[in-house]
C-alpha positions in Angstrom: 113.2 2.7 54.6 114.8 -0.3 52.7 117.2 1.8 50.7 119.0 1.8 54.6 119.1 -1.8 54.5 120.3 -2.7 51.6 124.1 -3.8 51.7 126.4 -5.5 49.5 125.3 -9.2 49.7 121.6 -8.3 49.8 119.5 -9.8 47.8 117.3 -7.8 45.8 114.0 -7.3 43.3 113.7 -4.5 40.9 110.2 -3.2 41.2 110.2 -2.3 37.7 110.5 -6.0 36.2 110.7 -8.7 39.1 114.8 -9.2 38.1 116.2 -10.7 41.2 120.3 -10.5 41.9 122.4 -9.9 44.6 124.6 -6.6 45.1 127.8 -6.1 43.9 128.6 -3.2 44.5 127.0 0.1 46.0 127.9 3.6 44.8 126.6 7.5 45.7 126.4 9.5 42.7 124.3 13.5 42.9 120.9 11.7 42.0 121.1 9.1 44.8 122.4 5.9 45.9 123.2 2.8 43.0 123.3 -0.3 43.2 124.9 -3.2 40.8 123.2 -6.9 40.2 125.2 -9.7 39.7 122.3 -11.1 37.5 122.1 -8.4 35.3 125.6 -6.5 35.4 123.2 -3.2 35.7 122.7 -1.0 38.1 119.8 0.3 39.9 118.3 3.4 42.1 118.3 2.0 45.4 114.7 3.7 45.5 113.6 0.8 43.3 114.8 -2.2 45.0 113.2 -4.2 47.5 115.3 -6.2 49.6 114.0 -10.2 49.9 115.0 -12.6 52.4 116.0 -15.5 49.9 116.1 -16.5 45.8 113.3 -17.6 44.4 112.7 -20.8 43.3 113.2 -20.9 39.3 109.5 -22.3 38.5 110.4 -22.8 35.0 112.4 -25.6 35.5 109.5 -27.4 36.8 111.9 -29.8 38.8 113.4 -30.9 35.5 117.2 -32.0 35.9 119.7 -31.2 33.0 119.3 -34.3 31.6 115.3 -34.2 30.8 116.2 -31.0 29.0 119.0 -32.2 26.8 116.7 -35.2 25.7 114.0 -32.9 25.5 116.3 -30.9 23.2 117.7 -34.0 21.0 114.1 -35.2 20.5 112.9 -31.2 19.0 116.4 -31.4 17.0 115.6 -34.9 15.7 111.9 -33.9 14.7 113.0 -30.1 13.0 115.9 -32.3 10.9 113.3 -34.7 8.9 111.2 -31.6 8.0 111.9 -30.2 4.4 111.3 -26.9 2.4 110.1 -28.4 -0.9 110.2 -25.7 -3.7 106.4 -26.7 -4.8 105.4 -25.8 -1.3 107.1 -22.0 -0.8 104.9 -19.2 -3.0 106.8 -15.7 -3.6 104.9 -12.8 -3.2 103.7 -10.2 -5.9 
């Protein structure tokens, strides 16, 4: 049953949503075992965790470093600050 293997340390997915995390911390209340993410500061039922052998890779970085995403970031700045709300443009409604 993986609710006996999972420890503090273990890395973890929620079933419910994917949310990967490591555990904090472990605790026994009446309606079972919990257990608290890091990722998410929440705690789970044990009974919906699955215990995974390593993070997963964060695809939506695409291999990107820090620096592609800042310029990335000053070019959609610098493009959003030459666009203008001209009054002619904007209708009210009614």
């Amino acid at each position: 049953m993986a609710e006996d293997i999972i420890r503090e340390g273990s890395i973890v997915r929620y079933n419910g949503t994917g949310t990967v995390g490591v555990v904090k911390v472990l605790k026994t209340e009446d309606d079972g075992r919990w257990a608290l993410l890091d990722s998410t500061g929440l705690y789970y039922h044990l009974s919906s965790l699955e215990p995974i052998e390593h993070m997963p890779e964060r695809k939506e970085l695409g291999g990107r470093t820090l620096e592609e995403f800042e310029d990335d970031l000053k070019t959609t700045k610098e493009k959003l600050s030459s666009i203008t709300m001209e009054d002619e443009s904007v209708e009210s409604g009614g």
